[in-house]
Every structure is written in C-alpha cells, then in structure tokens.
N, C-alpha and C positions, 0 to 999 in steps of 0.2 A: 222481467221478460228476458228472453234467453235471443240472441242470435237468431237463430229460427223463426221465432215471433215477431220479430221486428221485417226479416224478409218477407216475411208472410203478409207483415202490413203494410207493402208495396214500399218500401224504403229505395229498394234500388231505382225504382222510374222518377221518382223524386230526384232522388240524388244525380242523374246523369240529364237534369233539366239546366240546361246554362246558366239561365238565371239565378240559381243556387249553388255555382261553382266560383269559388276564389279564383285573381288570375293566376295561381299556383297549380291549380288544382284544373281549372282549362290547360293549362302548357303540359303536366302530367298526360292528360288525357289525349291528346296530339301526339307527343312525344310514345307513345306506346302505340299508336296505332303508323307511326313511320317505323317501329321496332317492326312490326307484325308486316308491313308491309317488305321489309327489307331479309325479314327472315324466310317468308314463305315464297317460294318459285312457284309457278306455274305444273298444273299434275301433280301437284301435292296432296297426301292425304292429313290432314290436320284432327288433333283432339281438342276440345276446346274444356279442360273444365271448371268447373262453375260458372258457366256459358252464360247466367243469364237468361236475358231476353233475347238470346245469340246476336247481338250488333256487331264482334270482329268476326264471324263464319258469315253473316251476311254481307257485311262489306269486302271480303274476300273473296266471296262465290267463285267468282268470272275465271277467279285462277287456280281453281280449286276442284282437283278430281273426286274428293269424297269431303268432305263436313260434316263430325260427330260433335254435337253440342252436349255435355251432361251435368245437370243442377237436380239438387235435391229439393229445390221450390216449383210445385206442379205448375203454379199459374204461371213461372216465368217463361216453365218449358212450353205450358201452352199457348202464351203472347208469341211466343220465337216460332213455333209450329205455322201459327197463323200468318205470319209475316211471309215464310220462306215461300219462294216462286219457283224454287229449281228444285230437281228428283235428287240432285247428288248431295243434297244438306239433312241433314236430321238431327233433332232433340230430342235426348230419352231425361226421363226422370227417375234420379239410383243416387243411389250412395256413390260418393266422388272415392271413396276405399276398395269399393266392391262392383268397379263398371264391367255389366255385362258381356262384354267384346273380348274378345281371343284375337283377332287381327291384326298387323300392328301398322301404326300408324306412321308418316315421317316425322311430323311434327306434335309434340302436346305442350300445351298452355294452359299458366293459370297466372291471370294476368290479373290487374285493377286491386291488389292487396288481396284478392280473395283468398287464397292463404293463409293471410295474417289475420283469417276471421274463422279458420276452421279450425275444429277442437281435435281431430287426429291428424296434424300434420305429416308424422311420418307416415300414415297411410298413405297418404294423399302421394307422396314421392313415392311410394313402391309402387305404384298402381302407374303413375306415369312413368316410370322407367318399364315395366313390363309391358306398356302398350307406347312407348316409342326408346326401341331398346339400344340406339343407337345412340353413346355419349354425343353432348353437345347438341341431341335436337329437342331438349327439355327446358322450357320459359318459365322463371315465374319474373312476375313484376311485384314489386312489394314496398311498403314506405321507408325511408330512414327517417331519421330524430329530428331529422329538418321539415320533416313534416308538420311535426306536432300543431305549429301556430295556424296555418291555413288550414289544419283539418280542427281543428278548434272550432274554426270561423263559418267553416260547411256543415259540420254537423250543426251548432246552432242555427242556421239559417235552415237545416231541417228537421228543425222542430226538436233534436236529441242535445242538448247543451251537457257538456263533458263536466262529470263529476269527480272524476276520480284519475288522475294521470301517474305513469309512472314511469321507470325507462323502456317497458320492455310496450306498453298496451294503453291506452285511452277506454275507458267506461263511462256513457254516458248515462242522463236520468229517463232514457227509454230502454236500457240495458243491454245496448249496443256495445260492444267489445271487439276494437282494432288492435290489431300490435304493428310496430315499426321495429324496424332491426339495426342491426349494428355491422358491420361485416364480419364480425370473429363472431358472432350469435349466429348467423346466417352461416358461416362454414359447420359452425358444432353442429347444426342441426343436420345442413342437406349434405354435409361431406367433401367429397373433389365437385370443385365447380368452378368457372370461372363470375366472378361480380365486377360490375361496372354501374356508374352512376346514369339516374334519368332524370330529364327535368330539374334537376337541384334538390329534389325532395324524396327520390325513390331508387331503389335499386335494381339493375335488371339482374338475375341471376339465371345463370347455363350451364347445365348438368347433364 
C-alpha cells in the first residue's frame, strides 16, 4: 500500500483521535495549533495545504478573511466541506503541485509532517512560495529524530506497527511512510529558511 492508500483508509481521523496519541505526540499537536494561532492575525487570507479534514481553517475561521483548504483525499475534503459554517472557507480537492488558484495568499501552511509524507516535496515549496510570495509567510511543521520513539508508539496503536526505520523516514506494515529531518536535511532541501524547534520532537520551518 502506498501513502495514498492508507489515507484513503481513513488513517488521518484515527490518528487525530486522543486516545491514540502519545503524550508527545498530544504536546506536538498543541504546540502547532499556538504556532498557527500566533502566526495568523486577524484579515488574513491563509492556504492550508494538505488541509485535511480542514481542523486549523476551522479553528481559525473567526479571524480569517478568506480559507483555502487543498488535500488530494476527496473524502477529507468532503468531511471539511461538511463541517464548514462560514462562506469565507473552502476545500478543493487537487494536486498540492499543481493548486488551481492564481491569487495570493498571506499565509500558506503545511503543518502535522504532511510534508514529510509527500512524494514531490519540491513541488510542494514552489507551489507555496507562488501563492504566498512573501518570504517568511511560508509554515511547514515537520518531525525530527526525536520523534522516532513516540511515533513508533502512535503508529502501533494505529494499527501500522513500523517495519522498517531509517535516519531519514519510518515504513510501516500498512505501508505507511514518514520522514523526520535533520536541520542541514531541512536547509538542503527547502533552501534560506529560518528552523526552530517544537514540542521536543518537531521542527517549525519559515521560508
């Protein structure tokens, strides 16, 4: 099973179920939603992508002049569809390389590792640098190596027990595949940026 296949079979609503979260792995997930909250002001137009079932475009609404959520998983987009209450949020379903939108946004995000789970990374950074083209208002959140044990302990508990570890990614026996980074691994790749640490197990990066 490929990445794809595993989101497709609802992996993500599992996984963002408390009960299935290490306390590592809860403090991560706090810890980026005080990121989100500290980064985004008020009349902002925000990108969100691999959005998800849009949870940070919904919890931000209230301060939020426009929310574009975009995941290449149709049912997530259509759980987030279903949720949204306000006219100014929307979820499209596209390739995170190739997002429909010409407009540019102030802020784009790719937060909760999902980065570290797509197979064209550098796509993924030229696409959000062209739709927020302003250095420094470009997010990803992503794991370091200090990860490893607690997400160990969460995938198991979600059914995907890790097979295969290595420095750069974790594979497990549902065919799940994470990477974690290094901070000179995280320059090579996305370039001038600034990195800072989150939670003790993750990195924020700002480009």
């Amino acid at each position: 099973m490929s990445n794809d296949d595993v989101y497709a079979a609802g992996l993500l609503n599992r996984a963002l179920d408390p009960a299935t979260q290490p306390p590592e792995i809860q403090a991560f997930l706090r810890a980026e939603l005080d990121l989100l909250h500290d980064a985004v002001m008020a009349g902002m137009r925000v990108l969100d992508v691999g959005c998800g079932s849009g949870r940070h475009l919904l919890l931000l609404s209230d301060r939020l002049r426009l929310g574009l959520g975009v995941d290449y998983e149709h049912s997530y987009i259509a759980e987030a569809a279903r949720r949204v209450g306000a006219p100014h949020l929307h979820f499209v379903t596209c390739d995170a390389t190739a997002i429909p939108v010409v407009a540019p946004f102030d802020v784009a995000v790719c937060l909760t590792n999902t980065w570290g789970t797509m197979s064209d990374q550098a796509g993924v950074l030229r696409e959000m640098r062209r739709l927020a083209p302003t250095p420094g208002t470009r997010l990803l959140s992503v794991y370091s190596k200090a990860s490893v044990p607690s997400r160990r302990e969460w995938y198991r508990r979600l059914g995907h027990a890790v097979l295969e570890e290595t420095p750069e990614y974790l594979v497990t026996e549902g065919g799940f595949r994470s990477e974690q980074f290094s901070e000179t691994r995280l320059r090579n790749i996305v370039g001038d940026c600034a990195i800072r640490p989150l939670a003790g197990i993750a990195y924020v990066v700002t480009f």
